[in-house]
N, C-alpha and C positions, 0 to 999 in steps of 0.2 A: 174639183174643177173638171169639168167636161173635156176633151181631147181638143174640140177646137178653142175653147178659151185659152188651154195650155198653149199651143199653136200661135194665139193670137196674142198672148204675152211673149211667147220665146220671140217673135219677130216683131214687139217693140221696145223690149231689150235689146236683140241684137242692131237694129236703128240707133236707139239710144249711145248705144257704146260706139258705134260709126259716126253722129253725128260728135260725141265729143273727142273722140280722137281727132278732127278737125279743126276743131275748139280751144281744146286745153294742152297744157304740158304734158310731159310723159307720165310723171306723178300722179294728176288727177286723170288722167286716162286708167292707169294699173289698178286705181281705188274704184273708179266707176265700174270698170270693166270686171271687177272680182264682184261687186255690187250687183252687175248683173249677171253673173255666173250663181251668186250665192241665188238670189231669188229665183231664177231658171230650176236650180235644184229642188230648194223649196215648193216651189209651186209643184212638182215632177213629186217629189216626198207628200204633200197635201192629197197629190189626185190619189196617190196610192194609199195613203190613208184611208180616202173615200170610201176606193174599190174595196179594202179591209173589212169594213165595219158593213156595209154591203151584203158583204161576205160570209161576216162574221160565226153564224151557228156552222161551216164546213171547215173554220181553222182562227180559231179567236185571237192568235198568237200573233195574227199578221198586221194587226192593229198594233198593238204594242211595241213591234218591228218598226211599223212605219212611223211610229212617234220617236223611238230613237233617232231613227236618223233625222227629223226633222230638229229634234236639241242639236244632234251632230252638226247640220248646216247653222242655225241660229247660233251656237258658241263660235262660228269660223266666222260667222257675219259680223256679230257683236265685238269681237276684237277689235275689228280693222275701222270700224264705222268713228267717226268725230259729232256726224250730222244730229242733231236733234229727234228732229221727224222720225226716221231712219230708228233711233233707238227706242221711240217711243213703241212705234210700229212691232218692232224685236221683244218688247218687253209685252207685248199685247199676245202676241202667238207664243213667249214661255207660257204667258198666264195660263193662254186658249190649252196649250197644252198638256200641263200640269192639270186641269180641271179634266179631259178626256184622259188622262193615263190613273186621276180619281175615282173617273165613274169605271172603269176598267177595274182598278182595282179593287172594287165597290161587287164585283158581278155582272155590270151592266156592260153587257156583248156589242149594244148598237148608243153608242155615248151620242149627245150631243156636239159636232165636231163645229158646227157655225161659225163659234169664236175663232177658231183655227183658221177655217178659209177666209172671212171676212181680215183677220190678219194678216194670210198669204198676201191676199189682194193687197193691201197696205203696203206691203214691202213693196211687191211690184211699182206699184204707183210711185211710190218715192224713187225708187232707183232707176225709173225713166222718165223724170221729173226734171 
């Protein structure tokens, strides 16, 4: 994701979490509001993915790095979430990612990450939905 896509997610998450704290109880505020922290992350883990693979032939390691930490947020996501959408999305970026830590471990320096970010997106979308 580009800097200003990032950008332009972070600040309809943070709307998102403002307009339902107006909204809802305290409870679905806490869940929303981790909801949109978890994907903030994500997306922030996806762009650095990017840069990685980018990168790749001066430190191939940082691909691999950035796919950690993207399982790291989707397992903190996946706990907390109930919603449908929401897990389906979570289950589409393990797949995306399990396929690019594949082709990695395969040799292939510059993987296919598409699944990934077109998954990132998903989350976002749901979680300021």
């Amino acid at each position: 994701m580009a800097k200003a896509a990032r950008q332009r997610i972070a600040a309809a998450l943070t709307l998102t979490a403002l307009t339902l704290t107006a909204a809802t109880g305290c409870g679905a505020v806490d869940k929303a509001l981790d909801c949109v922290r978890t994907a903030d992350a994500i997306a922030t883990s996806v762009d650095n993915l990017q840069q990685a693979v980018s990168r790749a032939s001066s430190d191939p390691t940082q691909a691999s790095e950035a796919l950690d930490e993207i399982d790291k947020e989707i397992g903190e996501l996946g706990r907390t979430t109930g919603d449908a959408d929401l897990g389906k999305a979570i289950a589409d970026l393990q797949n995306g990612v399990a396929e690019a830590r594949g082709a990695i471990d395969k040799g292939d320096a510059t993987p296919d990450i598409s699944s990934v970010t077109d998954a990132a997106a998903e989350i976002a979308k749901v979680c300021t939905s």
